[in-house]
C-alpha positions as CSV (number, residue, x, y, z in Angstrom):
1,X,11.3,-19.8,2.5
2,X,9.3,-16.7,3.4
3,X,5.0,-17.1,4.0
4,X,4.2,-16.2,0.3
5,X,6.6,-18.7,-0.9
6,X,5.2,-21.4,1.1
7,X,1.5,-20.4,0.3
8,X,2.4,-21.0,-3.4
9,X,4.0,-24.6,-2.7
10,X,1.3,-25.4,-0.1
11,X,-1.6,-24.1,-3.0
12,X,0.5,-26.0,-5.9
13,X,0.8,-29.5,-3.8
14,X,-2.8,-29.5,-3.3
15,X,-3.5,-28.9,-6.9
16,X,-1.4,-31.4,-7.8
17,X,-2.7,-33.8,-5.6
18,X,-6.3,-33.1,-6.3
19,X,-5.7,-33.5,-9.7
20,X,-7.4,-36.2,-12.1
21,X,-6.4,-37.7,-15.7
22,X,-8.5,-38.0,-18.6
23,X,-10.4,-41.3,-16.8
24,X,-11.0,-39.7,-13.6
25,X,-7.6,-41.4,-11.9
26,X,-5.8,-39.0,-9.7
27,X,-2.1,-37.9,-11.2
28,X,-0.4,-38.5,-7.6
29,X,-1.9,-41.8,-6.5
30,X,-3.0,-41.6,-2.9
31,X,-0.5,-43.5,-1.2
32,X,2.0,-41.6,-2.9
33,X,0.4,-37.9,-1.5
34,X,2.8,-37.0,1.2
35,X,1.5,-35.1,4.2
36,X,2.9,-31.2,3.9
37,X,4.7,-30.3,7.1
38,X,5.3,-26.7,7.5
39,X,7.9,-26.1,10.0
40,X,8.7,-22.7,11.2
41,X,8.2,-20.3,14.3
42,X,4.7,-19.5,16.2
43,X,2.6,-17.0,15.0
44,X,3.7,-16.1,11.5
45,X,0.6,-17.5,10.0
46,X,1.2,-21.1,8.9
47,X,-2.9,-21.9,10.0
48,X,-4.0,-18.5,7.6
49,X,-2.7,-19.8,4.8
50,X,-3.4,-23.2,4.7
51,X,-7.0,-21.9,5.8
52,X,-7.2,-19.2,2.5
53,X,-5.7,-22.1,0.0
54,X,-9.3,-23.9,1.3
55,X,-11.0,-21.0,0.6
56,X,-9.4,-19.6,-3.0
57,X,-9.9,-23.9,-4.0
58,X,-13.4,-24.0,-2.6
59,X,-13.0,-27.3,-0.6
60,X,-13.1,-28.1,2.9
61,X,-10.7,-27.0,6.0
62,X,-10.9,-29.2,9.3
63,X,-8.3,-27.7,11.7
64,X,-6.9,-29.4,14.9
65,X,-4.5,-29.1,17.3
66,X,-2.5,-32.1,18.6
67,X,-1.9,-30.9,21.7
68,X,-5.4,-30.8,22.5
69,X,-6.1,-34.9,21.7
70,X,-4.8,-37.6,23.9
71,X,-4.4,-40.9,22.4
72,X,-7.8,-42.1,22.7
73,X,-10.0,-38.8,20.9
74,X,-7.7,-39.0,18.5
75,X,-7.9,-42.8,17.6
76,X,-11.2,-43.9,18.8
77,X,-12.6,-45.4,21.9
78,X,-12.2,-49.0,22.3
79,X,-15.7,-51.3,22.6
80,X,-16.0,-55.2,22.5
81,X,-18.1,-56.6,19.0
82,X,-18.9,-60.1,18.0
83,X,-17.9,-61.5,15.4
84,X,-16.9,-65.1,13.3
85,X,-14.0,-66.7,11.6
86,X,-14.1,-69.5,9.7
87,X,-16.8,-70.5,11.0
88,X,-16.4,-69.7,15.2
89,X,-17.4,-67.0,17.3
90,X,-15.3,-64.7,18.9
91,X,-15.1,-61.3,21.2
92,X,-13.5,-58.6,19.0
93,X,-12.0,-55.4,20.1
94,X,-13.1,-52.3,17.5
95,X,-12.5,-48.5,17.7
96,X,-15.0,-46.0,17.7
97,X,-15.0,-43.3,14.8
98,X,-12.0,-41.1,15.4
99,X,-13.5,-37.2,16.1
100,X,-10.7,-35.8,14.1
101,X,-11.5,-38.3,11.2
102,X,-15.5,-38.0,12.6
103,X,-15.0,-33.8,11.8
104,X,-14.0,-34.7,8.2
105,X,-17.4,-36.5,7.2
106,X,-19.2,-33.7,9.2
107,X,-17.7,-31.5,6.8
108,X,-18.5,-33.2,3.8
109,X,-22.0,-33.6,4.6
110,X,-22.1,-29.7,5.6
111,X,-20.9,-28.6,2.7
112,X,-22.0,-31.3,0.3
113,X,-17.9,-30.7,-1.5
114,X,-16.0,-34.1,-1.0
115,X,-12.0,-32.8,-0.9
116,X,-10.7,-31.1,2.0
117,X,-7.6,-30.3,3.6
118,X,-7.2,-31.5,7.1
119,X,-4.8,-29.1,9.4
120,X,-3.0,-30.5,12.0
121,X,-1.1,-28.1,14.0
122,X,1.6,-28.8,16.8
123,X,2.5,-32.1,15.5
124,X,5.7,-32.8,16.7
125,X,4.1,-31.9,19.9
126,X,1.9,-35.0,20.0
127,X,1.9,-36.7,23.6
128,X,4.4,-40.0,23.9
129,X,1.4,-42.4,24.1
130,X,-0.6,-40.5,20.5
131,X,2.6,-40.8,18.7
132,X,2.9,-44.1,17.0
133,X,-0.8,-43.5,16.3
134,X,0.1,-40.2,15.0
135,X,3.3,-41.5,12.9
136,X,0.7,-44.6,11.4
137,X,-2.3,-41.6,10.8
138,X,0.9,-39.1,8.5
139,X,1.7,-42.3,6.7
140,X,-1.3,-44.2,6.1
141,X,-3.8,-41.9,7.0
142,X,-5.9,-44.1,9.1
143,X,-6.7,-44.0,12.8
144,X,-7.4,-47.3,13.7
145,X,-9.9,-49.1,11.7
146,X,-10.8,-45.6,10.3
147,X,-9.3,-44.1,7.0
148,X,-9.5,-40.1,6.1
149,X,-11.9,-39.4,2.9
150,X,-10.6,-39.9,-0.6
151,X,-9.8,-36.6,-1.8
152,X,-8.6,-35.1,1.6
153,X,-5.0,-34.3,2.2
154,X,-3.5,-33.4,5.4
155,X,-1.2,-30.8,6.0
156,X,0.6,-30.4,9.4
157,X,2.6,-27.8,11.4
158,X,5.0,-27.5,13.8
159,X,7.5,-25.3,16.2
160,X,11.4,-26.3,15.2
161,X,12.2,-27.7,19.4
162,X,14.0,-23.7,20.2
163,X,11.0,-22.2,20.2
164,X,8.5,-24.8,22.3
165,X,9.9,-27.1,24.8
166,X,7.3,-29.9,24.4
167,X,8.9,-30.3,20.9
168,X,10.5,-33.4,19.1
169,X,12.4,-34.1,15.4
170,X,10.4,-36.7,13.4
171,X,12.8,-39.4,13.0
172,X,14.4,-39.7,9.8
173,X,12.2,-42.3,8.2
174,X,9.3,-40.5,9.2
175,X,10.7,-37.1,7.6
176,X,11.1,-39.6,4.1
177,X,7.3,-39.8,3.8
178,X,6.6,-36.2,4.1
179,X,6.9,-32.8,2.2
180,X,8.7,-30.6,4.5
181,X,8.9,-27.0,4.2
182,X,11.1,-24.7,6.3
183,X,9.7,-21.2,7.2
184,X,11.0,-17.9,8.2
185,X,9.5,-14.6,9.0
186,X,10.0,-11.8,6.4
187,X,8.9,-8.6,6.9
188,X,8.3,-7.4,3.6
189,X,6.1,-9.9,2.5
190,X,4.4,-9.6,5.7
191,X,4.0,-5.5,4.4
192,X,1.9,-6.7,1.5
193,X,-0.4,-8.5,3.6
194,X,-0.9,-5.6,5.9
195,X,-1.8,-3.1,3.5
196,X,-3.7,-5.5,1.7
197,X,-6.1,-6.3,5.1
198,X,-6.6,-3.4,6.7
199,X,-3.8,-3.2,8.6
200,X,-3.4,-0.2,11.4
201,X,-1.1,2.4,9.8
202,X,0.8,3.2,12.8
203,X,1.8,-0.6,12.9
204,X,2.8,-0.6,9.1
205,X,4.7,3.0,9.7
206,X,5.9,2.0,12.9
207,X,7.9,-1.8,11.5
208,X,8.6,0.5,8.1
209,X,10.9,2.6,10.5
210,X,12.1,-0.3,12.9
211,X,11.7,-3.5,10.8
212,X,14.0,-5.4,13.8
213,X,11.2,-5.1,16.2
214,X,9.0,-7.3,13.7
215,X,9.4,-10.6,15.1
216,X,11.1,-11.9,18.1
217,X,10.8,-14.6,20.3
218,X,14.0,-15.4,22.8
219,X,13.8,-16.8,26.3
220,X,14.7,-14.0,29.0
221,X,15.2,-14.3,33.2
222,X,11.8,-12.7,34.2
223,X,10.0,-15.0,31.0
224,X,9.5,-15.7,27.3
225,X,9.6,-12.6,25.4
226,X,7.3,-12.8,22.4
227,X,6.9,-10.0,19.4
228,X,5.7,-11.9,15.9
229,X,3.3,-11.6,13.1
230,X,0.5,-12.6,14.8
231,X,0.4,-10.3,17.6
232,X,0.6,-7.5,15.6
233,X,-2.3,-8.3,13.4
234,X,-4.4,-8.9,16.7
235,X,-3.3,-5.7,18.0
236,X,-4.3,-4.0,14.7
237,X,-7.8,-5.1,15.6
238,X,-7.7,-4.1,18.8
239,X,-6.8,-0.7,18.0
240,X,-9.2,0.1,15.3
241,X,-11.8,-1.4,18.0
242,X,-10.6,1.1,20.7
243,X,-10.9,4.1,18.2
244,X,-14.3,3.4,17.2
245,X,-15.5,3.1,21.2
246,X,-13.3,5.8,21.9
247,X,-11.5,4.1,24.6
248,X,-8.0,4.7,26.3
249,X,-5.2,3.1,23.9
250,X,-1.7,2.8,26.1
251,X,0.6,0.6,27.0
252,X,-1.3,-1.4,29.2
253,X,-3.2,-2.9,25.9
254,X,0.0,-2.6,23.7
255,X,2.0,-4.8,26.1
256,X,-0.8,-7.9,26.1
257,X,-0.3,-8.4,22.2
258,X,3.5,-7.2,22.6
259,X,5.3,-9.4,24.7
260,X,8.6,-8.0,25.3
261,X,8.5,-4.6,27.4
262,X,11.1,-1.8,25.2
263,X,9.6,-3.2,21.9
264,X,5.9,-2.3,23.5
265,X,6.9,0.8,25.3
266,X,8.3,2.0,22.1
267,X,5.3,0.9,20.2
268,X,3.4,2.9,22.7
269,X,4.8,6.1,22.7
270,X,5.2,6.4,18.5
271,X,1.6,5.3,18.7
272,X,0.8,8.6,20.4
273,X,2.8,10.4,17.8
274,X,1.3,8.9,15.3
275,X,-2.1,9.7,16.9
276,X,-0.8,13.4,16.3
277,X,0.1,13.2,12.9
278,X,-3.3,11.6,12.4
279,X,-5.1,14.1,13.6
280,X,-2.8,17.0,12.1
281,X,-2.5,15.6,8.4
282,X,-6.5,15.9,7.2
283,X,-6.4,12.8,5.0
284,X,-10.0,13.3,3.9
285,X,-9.7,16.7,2.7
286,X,-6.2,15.5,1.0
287,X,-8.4,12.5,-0.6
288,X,-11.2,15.1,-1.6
289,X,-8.7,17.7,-3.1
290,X,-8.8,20.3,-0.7
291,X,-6.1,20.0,1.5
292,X,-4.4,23.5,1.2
293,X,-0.4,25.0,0.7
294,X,0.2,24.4,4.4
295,X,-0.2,20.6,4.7
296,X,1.5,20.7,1.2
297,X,4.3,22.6,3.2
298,X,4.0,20.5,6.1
299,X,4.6,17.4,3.9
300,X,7.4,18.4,2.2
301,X,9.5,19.5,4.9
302,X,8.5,16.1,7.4
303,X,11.2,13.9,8.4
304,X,11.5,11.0,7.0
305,X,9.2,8.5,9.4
306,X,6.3,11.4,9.3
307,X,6.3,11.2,5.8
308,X,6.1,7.1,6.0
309,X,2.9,7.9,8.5
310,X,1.7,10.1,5.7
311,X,1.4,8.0,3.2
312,X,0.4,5.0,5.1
313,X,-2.5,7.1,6.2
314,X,-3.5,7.6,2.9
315,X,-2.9,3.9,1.8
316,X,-4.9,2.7,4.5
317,X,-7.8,4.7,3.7
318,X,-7.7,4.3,-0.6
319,X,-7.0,0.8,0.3
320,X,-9.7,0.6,2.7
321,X,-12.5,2.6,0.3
322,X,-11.6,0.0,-2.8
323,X,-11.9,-3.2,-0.5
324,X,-15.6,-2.0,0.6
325,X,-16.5,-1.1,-2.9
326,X,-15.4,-4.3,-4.4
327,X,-17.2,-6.3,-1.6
328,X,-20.7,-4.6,-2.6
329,X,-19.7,-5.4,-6.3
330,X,-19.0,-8.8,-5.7
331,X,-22.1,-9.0,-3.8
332,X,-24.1,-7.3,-6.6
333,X,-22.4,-9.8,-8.7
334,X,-23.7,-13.2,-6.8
335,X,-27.2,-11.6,-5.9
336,X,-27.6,-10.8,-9.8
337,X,-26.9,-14.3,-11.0
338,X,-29.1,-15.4,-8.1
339,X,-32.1,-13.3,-9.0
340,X,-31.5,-14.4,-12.5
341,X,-31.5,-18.0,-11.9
342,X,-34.7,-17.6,-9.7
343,X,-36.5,-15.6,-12.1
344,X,-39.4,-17.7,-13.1
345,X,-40.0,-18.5,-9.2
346,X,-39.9,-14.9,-8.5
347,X,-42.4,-13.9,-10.8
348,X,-44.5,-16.9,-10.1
349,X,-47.4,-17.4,-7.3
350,X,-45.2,-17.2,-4.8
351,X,-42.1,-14.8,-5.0
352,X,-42.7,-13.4,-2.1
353,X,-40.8,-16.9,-0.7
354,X,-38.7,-17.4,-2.8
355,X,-37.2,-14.2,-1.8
356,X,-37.8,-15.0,1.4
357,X,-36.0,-18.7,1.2
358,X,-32.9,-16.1,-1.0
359,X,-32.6,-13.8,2.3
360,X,-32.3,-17.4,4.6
361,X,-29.8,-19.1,3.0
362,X,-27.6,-15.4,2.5
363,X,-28.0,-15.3,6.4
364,X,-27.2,-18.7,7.1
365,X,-23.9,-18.0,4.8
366,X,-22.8,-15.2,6.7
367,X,-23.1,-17.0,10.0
368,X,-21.6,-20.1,8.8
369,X,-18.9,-18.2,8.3
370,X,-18.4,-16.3,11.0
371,X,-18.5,-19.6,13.2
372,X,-16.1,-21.3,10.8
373,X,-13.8,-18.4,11.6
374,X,-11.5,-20.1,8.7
375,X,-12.9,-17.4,5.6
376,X,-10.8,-14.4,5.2
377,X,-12.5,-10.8,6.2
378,X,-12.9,-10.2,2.4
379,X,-14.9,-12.8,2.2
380,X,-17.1,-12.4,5.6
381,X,-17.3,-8.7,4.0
382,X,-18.5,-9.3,0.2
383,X,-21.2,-11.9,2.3
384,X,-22.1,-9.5,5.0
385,X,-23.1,-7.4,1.7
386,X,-25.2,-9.8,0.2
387,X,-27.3,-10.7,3.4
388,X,-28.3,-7.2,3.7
389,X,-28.6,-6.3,0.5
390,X,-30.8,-9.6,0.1
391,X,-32.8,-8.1,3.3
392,X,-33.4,-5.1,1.8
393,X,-34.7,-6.6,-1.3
394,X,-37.0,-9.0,1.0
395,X,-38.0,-5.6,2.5
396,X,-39.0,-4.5,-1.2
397,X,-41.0,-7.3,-1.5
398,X,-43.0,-7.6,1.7
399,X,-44.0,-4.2,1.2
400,X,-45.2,-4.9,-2.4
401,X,-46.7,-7.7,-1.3
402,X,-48.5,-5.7,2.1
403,X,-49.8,-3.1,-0.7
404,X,-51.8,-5.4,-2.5
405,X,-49.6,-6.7,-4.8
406,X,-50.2,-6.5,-8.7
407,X,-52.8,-3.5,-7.6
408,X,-49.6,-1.2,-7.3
409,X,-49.1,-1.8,-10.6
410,X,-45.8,-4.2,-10.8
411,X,-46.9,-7.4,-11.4
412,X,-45.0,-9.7,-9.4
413,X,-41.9,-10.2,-6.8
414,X,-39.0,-9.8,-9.7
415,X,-40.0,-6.8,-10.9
416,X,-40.6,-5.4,-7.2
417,X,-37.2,-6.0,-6.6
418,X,-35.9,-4.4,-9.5
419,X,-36.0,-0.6,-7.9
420,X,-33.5,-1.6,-5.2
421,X,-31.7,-3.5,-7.1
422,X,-31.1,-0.6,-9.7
423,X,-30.7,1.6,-7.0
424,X,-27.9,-0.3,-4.9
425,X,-26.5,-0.7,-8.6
426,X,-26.3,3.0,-9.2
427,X,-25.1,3.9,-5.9
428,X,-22.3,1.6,-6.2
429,X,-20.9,3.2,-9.5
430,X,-21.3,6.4,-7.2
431,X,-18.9,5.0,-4.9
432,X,-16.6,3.7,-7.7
433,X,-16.5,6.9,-8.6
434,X,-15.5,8.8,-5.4
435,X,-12.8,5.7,-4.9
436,X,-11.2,7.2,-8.4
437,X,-11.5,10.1,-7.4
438,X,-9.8,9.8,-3.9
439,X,-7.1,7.7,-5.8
440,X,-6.2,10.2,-8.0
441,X,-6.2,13.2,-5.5
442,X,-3.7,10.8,-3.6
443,X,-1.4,10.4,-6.2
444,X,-1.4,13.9,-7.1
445,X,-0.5,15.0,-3.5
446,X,1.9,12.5,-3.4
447,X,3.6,13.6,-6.8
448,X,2.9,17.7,-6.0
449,X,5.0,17.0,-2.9
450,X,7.6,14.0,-3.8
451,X,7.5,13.0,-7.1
452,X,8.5,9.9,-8.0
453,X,10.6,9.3,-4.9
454,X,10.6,6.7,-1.7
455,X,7.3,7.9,-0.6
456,X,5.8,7.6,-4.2
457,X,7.4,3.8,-4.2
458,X,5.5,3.0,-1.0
459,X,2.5,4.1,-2.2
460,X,2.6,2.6,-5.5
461,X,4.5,-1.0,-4.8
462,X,1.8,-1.8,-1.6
463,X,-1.2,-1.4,-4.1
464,X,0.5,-2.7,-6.9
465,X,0.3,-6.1,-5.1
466,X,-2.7,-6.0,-3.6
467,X,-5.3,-8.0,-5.8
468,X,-8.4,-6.7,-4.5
469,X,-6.7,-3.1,-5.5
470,X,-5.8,-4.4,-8.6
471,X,-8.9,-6.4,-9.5
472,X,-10.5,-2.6,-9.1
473,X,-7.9,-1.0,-11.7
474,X,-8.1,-3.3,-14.0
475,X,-12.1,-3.0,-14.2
476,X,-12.4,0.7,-13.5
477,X,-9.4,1.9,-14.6
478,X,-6.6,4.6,-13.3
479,X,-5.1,6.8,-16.1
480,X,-3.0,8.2,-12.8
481,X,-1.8,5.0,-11.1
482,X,-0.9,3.0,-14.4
483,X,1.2,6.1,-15.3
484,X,3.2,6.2,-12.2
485,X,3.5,2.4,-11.6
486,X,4.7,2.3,-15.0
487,X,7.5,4.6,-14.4
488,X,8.0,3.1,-11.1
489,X,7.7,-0.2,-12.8
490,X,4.9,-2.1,-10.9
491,X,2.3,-1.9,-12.8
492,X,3.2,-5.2,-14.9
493,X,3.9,-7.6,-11.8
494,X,0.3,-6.4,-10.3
495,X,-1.4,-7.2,-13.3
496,X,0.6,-10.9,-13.7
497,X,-1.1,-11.0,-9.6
498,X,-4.1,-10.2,-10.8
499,X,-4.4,-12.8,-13.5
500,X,-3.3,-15.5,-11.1
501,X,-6.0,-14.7,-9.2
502,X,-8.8,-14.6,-11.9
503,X,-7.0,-18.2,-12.8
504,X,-7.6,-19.3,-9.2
505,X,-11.3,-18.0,-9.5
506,X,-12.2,-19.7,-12.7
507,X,-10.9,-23.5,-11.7
């Protein structure tokens, strides 16, 4: 099965097994939960998904890898108690707490939510001496004396032997007692993701035109040669971060994400071309309208892979411009209800804190998360947005406050913060606005200079199943995109995406 495919069983078994009956009973009894195993090369994102299924559920994620843990971390360490039986004395031999199992209460009492998934990753690479501790741990789900939280299921990964030497098949009866699934890597799912996160669009153009160069990992004379999903995405970052300093980008950099020399010396020199068709194709004036008969020209008459830059240029930057407008709305959203359910303290005695005590806990959020390192980036964006718009409404306040308070005239701390509030409000319909409007220019270019051809298919099927993009349409509307995903037929199958998420939202 291909990433998406196992992201839907992985999301579906945890469902299922966090589910409850009408007294409170789960519907898969506990011992009857098998472990998920996902099996499948390195770096095509088994750990992201498991780690965004936490995040879309709202329960806990406690990752480890086995490789790390030698038989006593992972079991306990041993200590001598004293206890009695039937009615003697007698020198005992206990286990400390296990630190994997340890992790899981930390967790809980972090987070104050008692289910969680615990990731295990490299499993089949578990030293010889952790392994019958590991096989008792998938089957029982106790280390020693210690057993894993009710409502926590563990989910485990693994390299097939070819691609990692340290390696090993579960036996047989071991593979009976778990929920195996087999994973490949597939480019065009991968495609939606990338559009979807911000993925560079000379990376997207680039595997559009040479999809074989995608993922590859084969043993060679001089060394491992290693191309997959995951370098890419880390080299997506890097570049982005090299454009913004303005530093050198060259093979030198390409080759440390890249591991196999031809695929990152061919990486390298299309990047410079696509450099070059950055700078000569003017997607902002395109996106504002203004782009002129001789880029139309231009774009007519490209070859085919400078048309696929084209219009990944302009994905990446309507796609980009939606993703920050939604994370200020969802932010709006949360400090709304917030303010509202802190109203009376806010225009109490001492608002001034409570706004104060509203800025913390946003900042604490954001950090949380950014140590975590398990939320997704649209989440660390839509809280980056909150903190500081939380921190300019403290601002509002303190200065309210500094002025002399109700002498200004607004009688306490929720009515000082109303002015920014309304403000950031209206400034965000502003942006909703320009986003249509760059949408819509978009489309037209695209239609004025390809109709309803391959490049218009690109365009349209990348957004279509992108649910942030989606979750925009549907609330702002797009007389122009509905029209030609409708004749392109893609319209329906991002709205169906759409409603599975709002589902996943409202559990």
């Amino acid at each position: 099965m291909n990433i998406r495919e196992a992201t839907e069983q992985v999301e579906g078994a945890i469902r299922a097994y966090l589910a409850k009956d009408a007294h409170g009973l789960p519907l898969v009894p506990d011992q009857m939960q098998r472990p998920l195993i996902l099996m499948g090369p390195p770096g095509i994102g088994k750990t992201a998904i498991v780690a965004q299924v936490a995040e879309r559920l709202g329960i806990n994620f406690v990752s480890y890898s086995i490789t790390h843990h030698t038989r006593q971390s992972a079991l306990g360490l041993p200590y001598i108690d004293d206890d009695t039986f039937s009615g003697k004395s007698y020198k005992v031999s206990r286990y400390t707490m296990s630190e994997i199992i340890a992790a899981t209460h930390d967790a809980i009492e972090a987070t104050g939510v008692a289910e969680g998934i615990l990731f295990l990753d490299e499993v089949n690479c578990a030293s010889e001496t952790l392994a019958p501790a590991m096989l008792q741990f998938l089957q029982y789900k106790t280390f020693g004396q210690h057993r894993l939280p009710l409502g926590w299921i563990i989910v485990c990964a693994g390299n097939p032997p070819e691609y990692n030497r340290a390696a090993r098949d579960f036996d047989p009866a071991m593979m009976d007692r778990m929920k195996r699934m087999d994973i490949e890597p597939d480019l065009n799912v991968w495609m939606d993701y990338a559009v979807a996160h911000g993925m560079h669009p000379s990376i997207t153009t680039y595997l559009t035109n040479k999809p074989k160069n995608f993922y590859k990992v084969r043993a060679a004379v001089s060394g491992a040669r290693i191309v997959t999903a995951r370098g890419w995405e880390d080299l997506s970052r890097m570049l982005i971060a090299y454009e913004q300093e303005g530093l050198d980008i060259n093979y030198s950099l390409v080759s440390q994400y890249l591991q196999d020399k031809e695929i990152a010396e061919d990486f390298s020199l299309y990047y410079e071309l696509f450099a070059k068709y950055q700078d000569d194709y003017k997607v902002g004036e395109i996106l504002a309208g203004n782009q002129g008969h001789a880029i139309e020209r231009r774009a007519r008459m490209a070859p085919f892979d400078e048309r696929i830059a084209l219009v990944n240029l302009l994905l990446d930057a309507v796609a980009d411009e939606v993703h920050d407008v939604d994370a200020t709305e969802q932010a709006l959203r949360s400090v709304r209800g917030k303010l509202a359910a802190e109203k009376d303290e806010l225009a109490g005695f001492d608002g001034a804190a409570a706004i104060e005590r509203m800025a913390g806990r946003a900042r604490e959020a954001l950090q949380e998360s950014l140590a975590k390192g398990s939320a997704s980036a649209a989440t660390q964006r839509a809280l980056s947005e909150e903190s500081a718009l939380l921190e300019n409404l403290r601002a509002a306040v303190a200065q309210w406050a500094g002025q002399g308070g109700s002498k200004t005239g607004v009688a306490n701390a929720f009515e000082a913060v109303r002015v920014p509030f309304n403000e950031a409000t209206r400034s965000l319909m502003t942006r909703v606005s320009d986003a249509s409007t760059h949408l819509d220019a978009a489309l037209y270019f695209l239609d004025r200079c390809y109709g309803d051809g391959q490049e218009m298919l690109v365009f349209a099927s990348h957004l279509a199943v992108d649910p942030v993009f989606m979750r925009f349409v549907s609330a702002h509307g797009s007389e122009s995109f509905v029209t030609h995903s409708q004749a392109l037929m893609f319209h329906e199958r991002g709205l169906d995406l759409l409603r599975e998420v709002d589902e996943l939202e409202n559990l």
